[in-house]
C-alpha positions as CSV (number, residue, x, y, z in Angstrom):
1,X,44.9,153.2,207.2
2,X,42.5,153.8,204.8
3,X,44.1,157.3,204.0
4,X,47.2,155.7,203.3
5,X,46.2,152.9,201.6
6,X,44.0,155.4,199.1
7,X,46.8,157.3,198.5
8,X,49.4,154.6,197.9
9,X,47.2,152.9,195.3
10,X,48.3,155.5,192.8
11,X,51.4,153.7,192.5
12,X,50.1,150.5,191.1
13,X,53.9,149.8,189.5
14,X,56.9,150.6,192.4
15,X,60.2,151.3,190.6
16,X,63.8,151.1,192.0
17,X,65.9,154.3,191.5
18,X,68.6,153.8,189.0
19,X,72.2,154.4,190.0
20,X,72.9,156.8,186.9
21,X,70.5,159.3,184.9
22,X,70.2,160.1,181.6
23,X,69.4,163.3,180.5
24,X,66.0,162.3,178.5
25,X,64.2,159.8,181.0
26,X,60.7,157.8,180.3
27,X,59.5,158.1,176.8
28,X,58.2,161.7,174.8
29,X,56.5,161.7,172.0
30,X,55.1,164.7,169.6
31,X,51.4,164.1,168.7
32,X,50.2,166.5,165.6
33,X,46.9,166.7,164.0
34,X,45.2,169.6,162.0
35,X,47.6,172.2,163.1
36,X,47.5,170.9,166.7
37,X,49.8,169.6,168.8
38,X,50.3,167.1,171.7
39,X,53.5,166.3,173.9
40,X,52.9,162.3,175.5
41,X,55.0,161.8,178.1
42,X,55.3,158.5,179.7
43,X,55.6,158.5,183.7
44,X,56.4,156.7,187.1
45,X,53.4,156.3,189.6
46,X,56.2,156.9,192.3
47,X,59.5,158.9,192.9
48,X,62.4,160.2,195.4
49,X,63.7,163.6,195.1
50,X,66.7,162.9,192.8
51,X,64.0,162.2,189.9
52,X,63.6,166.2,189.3
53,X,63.4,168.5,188.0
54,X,62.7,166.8,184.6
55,X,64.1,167.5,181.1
56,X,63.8,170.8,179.7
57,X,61.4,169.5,176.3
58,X,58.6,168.4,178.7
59,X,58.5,171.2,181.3
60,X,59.2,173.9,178.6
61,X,56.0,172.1,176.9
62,X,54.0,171.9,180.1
63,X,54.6,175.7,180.7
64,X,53.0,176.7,177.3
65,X,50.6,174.0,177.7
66,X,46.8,174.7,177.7
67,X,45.9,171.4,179.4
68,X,48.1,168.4,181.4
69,X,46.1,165.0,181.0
70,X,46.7,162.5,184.1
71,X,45.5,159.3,184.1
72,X,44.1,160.3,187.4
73,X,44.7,164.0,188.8
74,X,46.6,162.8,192.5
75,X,45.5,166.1,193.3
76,X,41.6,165.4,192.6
77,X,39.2,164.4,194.5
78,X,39.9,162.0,198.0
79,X,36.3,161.3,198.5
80,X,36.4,159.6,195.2
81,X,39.6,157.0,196.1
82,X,37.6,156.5,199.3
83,X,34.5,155.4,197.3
84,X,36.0,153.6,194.5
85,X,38.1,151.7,197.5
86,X,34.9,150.9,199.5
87,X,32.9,150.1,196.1
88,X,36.0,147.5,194.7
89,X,38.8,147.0,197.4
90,X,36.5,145.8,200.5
91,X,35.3,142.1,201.3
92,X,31.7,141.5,202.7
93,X,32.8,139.4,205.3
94,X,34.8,140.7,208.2
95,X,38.1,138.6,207.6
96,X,38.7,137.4,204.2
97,X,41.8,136.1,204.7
98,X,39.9,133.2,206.4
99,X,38.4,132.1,203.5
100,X,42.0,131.2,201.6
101,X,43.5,127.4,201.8
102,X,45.5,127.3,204.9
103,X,48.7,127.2,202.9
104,X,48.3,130.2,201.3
105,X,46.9,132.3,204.2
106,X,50.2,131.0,206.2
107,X,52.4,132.5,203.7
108,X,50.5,135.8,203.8
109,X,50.8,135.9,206.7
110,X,55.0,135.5,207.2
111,X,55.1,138.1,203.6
112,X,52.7,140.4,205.8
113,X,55.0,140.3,209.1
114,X,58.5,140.9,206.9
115,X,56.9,143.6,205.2
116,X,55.7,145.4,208.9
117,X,52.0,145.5,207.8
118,X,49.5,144.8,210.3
119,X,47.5,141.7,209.2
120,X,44.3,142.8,210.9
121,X,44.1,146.0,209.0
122,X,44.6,144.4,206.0
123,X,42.2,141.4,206.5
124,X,38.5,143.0,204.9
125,X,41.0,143.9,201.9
126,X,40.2,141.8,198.8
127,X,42.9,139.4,197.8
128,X,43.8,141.7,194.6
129,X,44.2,145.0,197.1
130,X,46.6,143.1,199.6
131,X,49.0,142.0,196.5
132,X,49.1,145.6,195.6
133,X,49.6,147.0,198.9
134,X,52.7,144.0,199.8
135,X,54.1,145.1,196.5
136,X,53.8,149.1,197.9
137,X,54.6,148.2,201.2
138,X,58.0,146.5,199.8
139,X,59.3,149.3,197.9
140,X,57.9,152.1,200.2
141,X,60.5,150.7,203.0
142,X,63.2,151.7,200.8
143,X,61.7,154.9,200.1
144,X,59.6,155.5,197.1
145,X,56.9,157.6,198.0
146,X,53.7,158.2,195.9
147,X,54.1,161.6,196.9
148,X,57.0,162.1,195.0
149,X,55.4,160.2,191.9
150,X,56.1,162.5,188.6
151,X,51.9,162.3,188.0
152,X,52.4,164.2,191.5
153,X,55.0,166.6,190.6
154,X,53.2,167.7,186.6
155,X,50.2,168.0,188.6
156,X,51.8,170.4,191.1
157,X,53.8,172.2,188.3
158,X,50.8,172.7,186.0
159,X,49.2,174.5,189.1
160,X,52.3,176.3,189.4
161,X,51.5,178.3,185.7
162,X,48.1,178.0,185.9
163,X,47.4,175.1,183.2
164,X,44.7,173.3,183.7
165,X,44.5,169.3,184.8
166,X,42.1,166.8,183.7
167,X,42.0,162.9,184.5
168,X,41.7,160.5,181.4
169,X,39.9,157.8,183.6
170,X,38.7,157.6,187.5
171,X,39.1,155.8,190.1
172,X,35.9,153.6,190.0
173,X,37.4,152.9,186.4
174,X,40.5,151.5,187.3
175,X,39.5,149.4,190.4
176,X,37.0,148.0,188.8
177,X,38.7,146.6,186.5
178,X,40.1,144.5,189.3
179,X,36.2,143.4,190.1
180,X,35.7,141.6,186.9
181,X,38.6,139.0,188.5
182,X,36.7,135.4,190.2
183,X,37.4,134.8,193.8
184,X,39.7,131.7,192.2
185,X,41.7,134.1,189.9
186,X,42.2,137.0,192.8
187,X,43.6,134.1,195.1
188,X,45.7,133.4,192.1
189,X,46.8,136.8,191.8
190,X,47.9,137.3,195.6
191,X,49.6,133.9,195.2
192,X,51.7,135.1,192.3
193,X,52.6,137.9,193.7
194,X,53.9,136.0,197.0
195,X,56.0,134.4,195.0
196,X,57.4,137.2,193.3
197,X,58.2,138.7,196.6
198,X,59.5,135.6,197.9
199,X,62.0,135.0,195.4
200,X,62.9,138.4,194.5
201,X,62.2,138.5,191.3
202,X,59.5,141.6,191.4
203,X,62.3,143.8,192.3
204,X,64.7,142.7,189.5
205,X,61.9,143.6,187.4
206,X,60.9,147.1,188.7
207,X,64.5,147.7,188.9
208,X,64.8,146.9,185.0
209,X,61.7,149.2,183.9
210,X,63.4,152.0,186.1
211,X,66.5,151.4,184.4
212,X,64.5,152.1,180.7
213,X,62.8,155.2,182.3
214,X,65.9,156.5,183.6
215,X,67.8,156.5,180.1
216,X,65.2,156.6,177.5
217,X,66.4,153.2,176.6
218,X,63.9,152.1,173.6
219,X,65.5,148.5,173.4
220,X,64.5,147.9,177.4
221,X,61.5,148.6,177.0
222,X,60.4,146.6,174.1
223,X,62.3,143.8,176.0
224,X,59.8,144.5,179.0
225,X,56.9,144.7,176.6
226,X,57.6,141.2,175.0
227,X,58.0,139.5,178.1
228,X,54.7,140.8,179.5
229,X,53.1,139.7,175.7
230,X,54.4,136.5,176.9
231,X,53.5,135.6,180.5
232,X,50.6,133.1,180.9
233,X,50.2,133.9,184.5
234,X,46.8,134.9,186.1
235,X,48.2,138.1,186.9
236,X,50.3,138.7,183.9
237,X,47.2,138.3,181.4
238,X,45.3,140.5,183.4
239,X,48.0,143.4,183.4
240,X,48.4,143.0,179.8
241,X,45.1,142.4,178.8
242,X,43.6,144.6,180.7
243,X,45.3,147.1,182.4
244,X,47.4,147.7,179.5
245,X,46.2,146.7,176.2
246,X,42.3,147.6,177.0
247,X,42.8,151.0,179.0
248,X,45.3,152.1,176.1
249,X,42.0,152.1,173.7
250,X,40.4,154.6,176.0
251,X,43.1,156.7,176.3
252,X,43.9,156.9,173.1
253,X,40.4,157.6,172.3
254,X,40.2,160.5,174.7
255,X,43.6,162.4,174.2
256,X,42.4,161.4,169.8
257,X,39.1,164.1,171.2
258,X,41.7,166.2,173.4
259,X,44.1,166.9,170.4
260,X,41.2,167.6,168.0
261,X,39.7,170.0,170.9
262,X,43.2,171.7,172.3
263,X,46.2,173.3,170.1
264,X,48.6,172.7,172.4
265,X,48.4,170.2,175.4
266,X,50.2,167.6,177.3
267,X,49.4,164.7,178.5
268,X,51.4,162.4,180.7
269,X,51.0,158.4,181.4
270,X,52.4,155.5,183.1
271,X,55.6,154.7,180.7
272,X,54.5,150.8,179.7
273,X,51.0,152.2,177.7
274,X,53.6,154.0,175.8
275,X,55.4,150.3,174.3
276,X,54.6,147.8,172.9
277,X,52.5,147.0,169.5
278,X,49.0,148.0,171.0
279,X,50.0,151.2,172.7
280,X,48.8,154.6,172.7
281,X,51.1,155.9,170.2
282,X,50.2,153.3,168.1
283,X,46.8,153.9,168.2
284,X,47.2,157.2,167.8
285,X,48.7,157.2,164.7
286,X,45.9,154.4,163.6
287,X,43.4,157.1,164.2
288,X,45.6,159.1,161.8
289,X,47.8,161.4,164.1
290,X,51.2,162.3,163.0
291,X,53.3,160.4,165.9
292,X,57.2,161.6,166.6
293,X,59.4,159.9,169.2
294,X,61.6,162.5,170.8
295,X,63.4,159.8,173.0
């Protein structure tokens, strides 16, 4: 379970596959500084076979690339989920699902039964790693796989012409973040995300993101950025404090020292640290890179 669960928590965002492609999906933008040059793609933590191959201006980069960035190389290190996952994602005591209000732990458990996950092997879990994993486990029944994720498939295809991969962040980074949320605010997190499984609006929103990645569509994803700049929720100030708007200033930081270092790399990242006022283009060109949308 643990195997599973490590590899599953790449794919913090599920997305819906939309019924109609574009032929320029995500976002790509062309990063220049002293004579060097940087294609920023922004990606899906999960996919299904009809999401490849991908547009011709990315992999024709990636082929002449000297470096693909990841967020987090899926192809790295397991030992490293397993420890980051020990070290954030466990509970010291045995059942922490005994500790919630009654309430709550009733309707984890009827989200946990619909969803076909076992409660027991969920219940040392911290209240932030079983929202993730019901989120997972609801779009994984319809068959998005993090094995198919497009981090996945520019990790393999790098291999494939021998570029080299390097991860912007690890995985201690990213799941701690989650450790910096109180016991009250985790509760609050699983409790919003119940509710957003409950009433069906997560998947009206994943479906809406996938929508923007699938076309390019600029205006869909401002729209999505302005309504996370505007939720008040427990969980939606931490995504966009946090998982977005902080993690954006170390990316940019490190892909500002990778395009100084490299002439011509890529770097790929999940799509919504591409929009938005604070996001890694932006920054980018604060730090004074010459930034070009491409779509």
């Amino acid at each position: 379970m643990h195997r599973q669960i490590i590899v599953l928590f790449l794919s913090l965002v599920f997305l819906a596959l939309p019924s109609a492609w574009g032929a320029d999906r995500g976002a790509l933008f062309k990063v220049t500084a002293k004579g060097h040059t940087m294609y920023l793609f922004g990606t899906m933590h999960v996919g299904q076979p009809g999401f490849y191959p991908l547009e011709d201006t990315i992999t024709g980069a990636l082929a002449k690339a000297s470096t693909l960035a990841l967020e987090i190389d899926p192809l790295g290190d397991p030992a490293a989920l397993q420890a980051a996952l020990q070290a954030h994602g466990m509970a010291t005591s045995a059942n922490a699902q005994a500790a919630m209000p009654a309430p709550l732990r009733e309707r984890l458990r009827r989200v946990l039964a619909k969803a076909g996950i076992d409660a027991v092997a969920v219940s040392r879990f911290k209240p932030w790693l079983v929202a993730t994993i019901l989120a997972m486990g609801e779009y994984g029944a319809q068959g998005y796989r993090a094995d198919l994720s497009v981090d996945m498939h520019l990790a393999q295809l790098a291999r494939s012409n021998k570029v080299p991969v390097i991860s912007l962040e690890t995985p201690q980074l990213q799941m701690g973040l989650f450790s910096r949320l109180s016991d009250a605010d985790q509760l609050s997190f699983l409790e919003e995300s119940l509710t957003l499984i409950e009433n069906g609006k997560q998947s009206e929103e994943v479906r809406q993101i996938v929508a923007a990645w699938g076309s390019a569509d600029r205006a869909m994803f401002e729209q999505i950025a302005e309504r996370a700049a505007k939720d008040t929720t427990v969980a939606g100030r931490f995504v966009k404090n946090v998982l977005l708007d902080e993690r954006n200033v170390g990316l940019a930081d490190k892909l500002a020292r990778l395009l100084e270092k490299e002439v011509n790399t890529v770097a790929a990242i999940g799509v919504l640290h591409l929009v938005g006022g604070n996001s890694v283009p932006a920054l980018l060109s604060a730090r004074g890179a010459s930034v070009e949308r491409i779509y």
